[in-house]
C-alpha positions as a Python dict, from the first residue, in 0.01 Angstrom:
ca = {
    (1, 'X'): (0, 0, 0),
    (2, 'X'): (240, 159, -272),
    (3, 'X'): (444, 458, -243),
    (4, 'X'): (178, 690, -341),
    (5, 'X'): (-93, 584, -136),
    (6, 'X'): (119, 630, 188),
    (7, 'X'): (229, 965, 97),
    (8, 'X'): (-140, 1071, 45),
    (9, 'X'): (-208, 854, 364),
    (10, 'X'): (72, 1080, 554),
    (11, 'X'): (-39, 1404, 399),
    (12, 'X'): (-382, 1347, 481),
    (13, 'X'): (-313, 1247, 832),
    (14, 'X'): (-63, 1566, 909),
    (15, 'X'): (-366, 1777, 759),
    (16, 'X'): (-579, 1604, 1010),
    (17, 'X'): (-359, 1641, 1298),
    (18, 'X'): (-288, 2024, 1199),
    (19, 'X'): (-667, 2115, 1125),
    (20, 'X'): (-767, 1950, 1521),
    (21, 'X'): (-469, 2140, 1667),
    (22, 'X'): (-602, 2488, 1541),
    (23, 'X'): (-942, 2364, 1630),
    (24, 'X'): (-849, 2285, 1985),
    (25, 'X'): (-670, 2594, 1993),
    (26, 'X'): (-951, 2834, 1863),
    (27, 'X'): (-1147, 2652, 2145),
    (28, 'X'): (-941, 2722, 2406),
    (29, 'X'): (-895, 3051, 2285),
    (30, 'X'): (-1294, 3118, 2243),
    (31, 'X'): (-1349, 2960, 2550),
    (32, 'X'): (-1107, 3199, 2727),
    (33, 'X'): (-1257, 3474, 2625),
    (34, 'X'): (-1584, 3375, 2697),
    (35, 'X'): (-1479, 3267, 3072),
    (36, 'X'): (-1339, 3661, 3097),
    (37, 'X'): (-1699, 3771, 2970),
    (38, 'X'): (-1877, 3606, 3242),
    (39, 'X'): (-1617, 3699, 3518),
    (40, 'X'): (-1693, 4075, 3337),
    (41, 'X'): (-2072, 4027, 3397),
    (42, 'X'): (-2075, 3884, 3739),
    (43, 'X'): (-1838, 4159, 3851),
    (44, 'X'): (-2044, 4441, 3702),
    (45, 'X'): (-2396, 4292, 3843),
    (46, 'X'): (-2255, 4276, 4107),
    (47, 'X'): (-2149, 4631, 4192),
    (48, 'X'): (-2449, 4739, 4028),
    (49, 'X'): (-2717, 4532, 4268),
    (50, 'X'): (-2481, 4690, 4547),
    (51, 'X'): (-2581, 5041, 4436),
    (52, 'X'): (-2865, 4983, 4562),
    (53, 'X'): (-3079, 5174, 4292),
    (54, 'X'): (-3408, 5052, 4147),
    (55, 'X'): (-3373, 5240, 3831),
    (56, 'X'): (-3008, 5025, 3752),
    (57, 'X'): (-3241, 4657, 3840),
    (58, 'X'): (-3307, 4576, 3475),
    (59, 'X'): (-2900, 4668, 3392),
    (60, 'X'): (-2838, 4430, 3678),
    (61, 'X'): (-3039, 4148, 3534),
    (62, 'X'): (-2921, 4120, 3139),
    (63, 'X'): (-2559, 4191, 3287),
    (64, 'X'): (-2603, 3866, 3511),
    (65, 'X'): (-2810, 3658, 3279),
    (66, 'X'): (-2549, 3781, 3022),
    (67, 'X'): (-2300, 3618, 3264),
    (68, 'X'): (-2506, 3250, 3285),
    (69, 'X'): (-2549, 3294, 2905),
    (70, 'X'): (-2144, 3293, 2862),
    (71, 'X'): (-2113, 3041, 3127),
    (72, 'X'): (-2360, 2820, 2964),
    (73, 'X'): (-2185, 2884, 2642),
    (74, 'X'): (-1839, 2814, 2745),
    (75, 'X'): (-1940, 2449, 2893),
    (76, 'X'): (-2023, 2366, 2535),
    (77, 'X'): (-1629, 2340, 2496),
    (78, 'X'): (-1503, 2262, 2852),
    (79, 'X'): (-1600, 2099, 3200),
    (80, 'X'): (-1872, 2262, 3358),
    (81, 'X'): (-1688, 2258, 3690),
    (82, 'X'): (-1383, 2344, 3514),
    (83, 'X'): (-1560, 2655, 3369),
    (84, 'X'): (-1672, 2742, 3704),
    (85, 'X'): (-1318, 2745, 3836),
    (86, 'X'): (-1183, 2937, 3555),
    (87, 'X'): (-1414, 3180, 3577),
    (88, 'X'): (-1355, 3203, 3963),
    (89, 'X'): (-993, 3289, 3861),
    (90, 'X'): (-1093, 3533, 3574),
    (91, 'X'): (-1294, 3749, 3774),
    (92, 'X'): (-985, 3734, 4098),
    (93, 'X'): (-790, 3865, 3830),
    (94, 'X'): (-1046, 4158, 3695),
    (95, 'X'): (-1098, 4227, 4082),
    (96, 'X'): (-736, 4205, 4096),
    (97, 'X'): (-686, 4480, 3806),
    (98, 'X'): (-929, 4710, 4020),
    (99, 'X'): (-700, 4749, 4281),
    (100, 'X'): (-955, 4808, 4548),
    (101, 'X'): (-1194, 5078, 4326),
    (102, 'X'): (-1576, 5105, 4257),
    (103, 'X'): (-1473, 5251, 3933),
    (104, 'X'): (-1583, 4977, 3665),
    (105, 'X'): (-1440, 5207, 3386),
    (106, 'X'): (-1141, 5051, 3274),
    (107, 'X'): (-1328, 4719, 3265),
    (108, 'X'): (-1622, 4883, 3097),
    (109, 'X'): (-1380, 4997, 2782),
    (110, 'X'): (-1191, 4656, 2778),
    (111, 'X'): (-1546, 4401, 2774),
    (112, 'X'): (-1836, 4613, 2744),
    (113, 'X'): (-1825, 4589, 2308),
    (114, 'X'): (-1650, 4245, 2239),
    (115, 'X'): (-1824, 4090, 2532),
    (116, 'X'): (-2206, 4173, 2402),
    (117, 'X'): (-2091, 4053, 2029),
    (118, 'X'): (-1940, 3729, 2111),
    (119, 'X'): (-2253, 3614, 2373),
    (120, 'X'): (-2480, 3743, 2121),
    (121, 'X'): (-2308, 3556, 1803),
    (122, 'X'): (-2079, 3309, 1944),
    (123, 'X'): (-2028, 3107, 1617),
    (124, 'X'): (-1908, 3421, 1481),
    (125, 'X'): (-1602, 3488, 1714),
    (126, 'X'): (-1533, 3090, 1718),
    (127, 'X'): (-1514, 3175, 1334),
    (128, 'X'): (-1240, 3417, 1370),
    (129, 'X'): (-1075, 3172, 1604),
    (130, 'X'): (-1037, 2929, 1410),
    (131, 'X'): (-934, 3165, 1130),
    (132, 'X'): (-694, 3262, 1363),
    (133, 'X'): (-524, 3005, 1470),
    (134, 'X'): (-451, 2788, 1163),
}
């Protein structure tokens, strides 16, 4: 190989190397958020299904399908039973946050918005992840 060809050969594999770092690391990033989502979700079924209140049922289901959908989601990039134990630790940490109250409101303003976009267009976040991080 002359001169030439292993510079293009060196380029081209540092490119490589760089472009599956940032790739790895919009994952991971991605992923992260969606594990946050579905701790989000399960939390907020949760306390509504403990309400006790017919007329809050159907808010209870999409917020806990919502949850399975980012679950589901988020094993597309990591171990299922990983997933399940970072999400485990997501939501100790929302419940955590909390500090003992009912009152959903400060997780409300944090997931409510950026939660329902990226289970509803995934690709779309991942996008700006990978934008992101190169």
């Amino acid at each position: 190989m002359n001169k030439s060809a292993k510079w293009v050969f060196t380029v081209s594999a540092i490119c490589m190397s760089v472009t599956a770092h940032a790739e790895d690391a919009a994952e991971k990033a991605f992923t992260d958020e969606l594990l946050e989502c579905a701790a989000y979700y399960q939390i907020s079924s949760e306390a509504i299904a403990a309400m006790n209140a017919p007329q809050m049922k159907a808010v209870g289901d999409r917020l806990k399908t919502s949850a399975i959908d980012a679950v589901a989601i988020a094993g597309k990039y990591r171990a299922p039973e990983q997933v399940e134990k970072d999400v485990v630790a997501a939501k100790q940490k929302q419940i955590d946050k909390l500090a003992g109250s009912n009152n959903l409101g400060a997780l409300m303003s944090k997931y409510k918005d950026s939660c329902k976009s990226i289970v509803t267009d995934p690709q779309k976040r991942l996008d700006y992840w990978i934008m992101a991080t190169m």
